[in-house]
N, C-alpha and C positions, 0 to 999 in steps of 0.2 A: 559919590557923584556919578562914576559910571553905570553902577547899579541901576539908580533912577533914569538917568539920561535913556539909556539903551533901553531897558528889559521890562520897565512899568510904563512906557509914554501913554497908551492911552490910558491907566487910571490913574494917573498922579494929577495932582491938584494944579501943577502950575506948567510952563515951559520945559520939554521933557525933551524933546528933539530938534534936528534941526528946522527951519519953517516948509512950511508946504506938504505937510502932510506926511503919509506912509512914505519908505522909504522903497524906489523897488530896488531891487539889486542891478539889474541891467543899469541902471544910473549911475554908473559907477562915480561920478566925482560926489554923489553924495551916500552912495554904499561903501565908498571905501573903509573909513571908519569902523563904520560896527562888522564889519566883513575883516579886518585886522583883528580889532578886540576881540570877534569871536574866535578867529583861528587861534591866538595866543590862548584862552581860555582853555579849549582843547587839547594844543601843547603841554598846560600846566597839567593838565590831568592826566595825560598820558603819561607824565613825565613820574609825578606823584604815584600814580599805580606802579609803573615799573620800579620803583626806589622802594615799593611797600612789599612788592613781592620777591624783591630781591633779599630785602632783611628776612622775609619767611624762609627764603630758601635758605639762610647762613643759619638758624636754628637749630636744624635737625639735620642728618642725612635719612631720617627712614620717612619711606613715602607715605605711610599710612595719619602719623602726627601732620604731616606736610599738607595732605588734604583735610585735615580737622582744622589746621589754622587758617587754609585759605579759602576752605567754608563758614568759620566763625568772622572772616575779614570781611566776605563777601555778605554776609547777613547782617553784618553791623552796616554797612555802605546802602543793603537794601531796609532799613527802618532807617536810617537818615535821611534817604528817600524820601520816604511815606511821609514822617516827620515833615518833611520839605512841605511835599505839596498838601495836607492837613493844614499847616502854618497860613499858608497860602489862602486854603478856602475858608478859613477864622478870620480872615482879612487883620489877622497880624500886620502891625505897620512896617513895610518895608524894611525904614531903617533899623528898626529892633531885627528882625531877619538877621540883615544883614553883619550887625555887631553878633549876635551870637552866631555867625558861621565864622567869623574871624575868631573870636575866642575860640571856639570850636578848634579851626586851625594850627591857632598859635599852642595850646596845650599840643596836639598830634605832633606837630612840626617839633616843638621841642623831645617830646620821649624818641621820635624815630631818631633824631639828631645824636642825643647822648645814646644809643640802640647801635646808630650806624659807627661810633666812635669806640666802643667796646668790642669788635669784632677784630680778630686778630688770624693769622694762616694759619694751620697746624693737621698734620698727617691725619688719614682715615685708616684707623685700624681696622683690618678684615681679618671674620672668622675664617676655617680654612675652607667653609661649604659654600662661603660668600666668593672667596679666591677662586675656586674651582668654577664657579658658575661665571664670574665674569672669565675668566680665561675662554672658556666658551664661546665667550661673547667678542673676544677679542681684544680686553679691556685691560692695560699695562697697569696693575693694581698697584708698584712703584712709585709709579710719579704722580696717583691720585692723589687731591689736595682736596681739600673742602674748608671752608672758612665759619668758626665757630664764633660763638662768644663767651669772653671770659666770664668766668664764676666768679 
């Protein structure tokens, strides 16, 4: 419902908005609304991104795997994209859209979920040219800690 309301009003077929036309934002008792929904929107994505790169990061500690995953992340997000607006200019119906980003969703949302629940603390063993180098750096190789996932 919000989908339609907000983001399709002028091409949907029926009552999309509220009356009187475009909304400007300076109006605030009738911007309010879609000026909420959009910040929350925003929120969730932010939120989502940083929960997706944080599992990348509990993968691996070597930085080179670390950028292969979160350029394979970032290429799947940009053909989801394209896919998006493709979909769009097919004049794919809305609410079909719509259910397949939710499915879409609900699949991602479950594997990060059982993802983020398999991750456990456990010690980063260092070679001794790894030791040497961060001492270097000033780097208490001790009490490093990295967060893996079990096998």
């Amino acid at each position: 419902m919000m989908q339609a309301r907000y983001t399709h009003g002028a091409s949907a077929t029926g009552p999309t908005d509220y009356p009187g036309g475009a909304i400007d934002f300076m109006d605030t008792a009738r911007a309010a609304g879609p000026c909420i929904l959009y910040a929350c929107m925003g929120i969730q994505d932010a939120l989502w991104n940083n929960m997706a790169y944080w599992l990348l990061g509990t993968i691996t500690n070597d930085a080179t795997k670390l950028a292969r995953y979160a350029g394979f992340y970032k290429a799947i997000q940009s053909i989801g994209a394209a896919v998006s607006w493709q979909l769009d200019a097919k004049n794919v119906a809305f609410k079909t859209q719509l259910l397949v980003n939710w499915a879409l969703l609900d699949v991602a949302a479950v594997m990060m979920f059982y993802l983020s629940f398999r991750i456990t603390n456990s010690a980063v063993e260092f070679t001794e040219s790894e030791r040497e180098m961060l001492a270097q750096a000033n780097v208490d190789t001790d009490t490093e800690k990295m967060l893996v996932i079990d096998d």
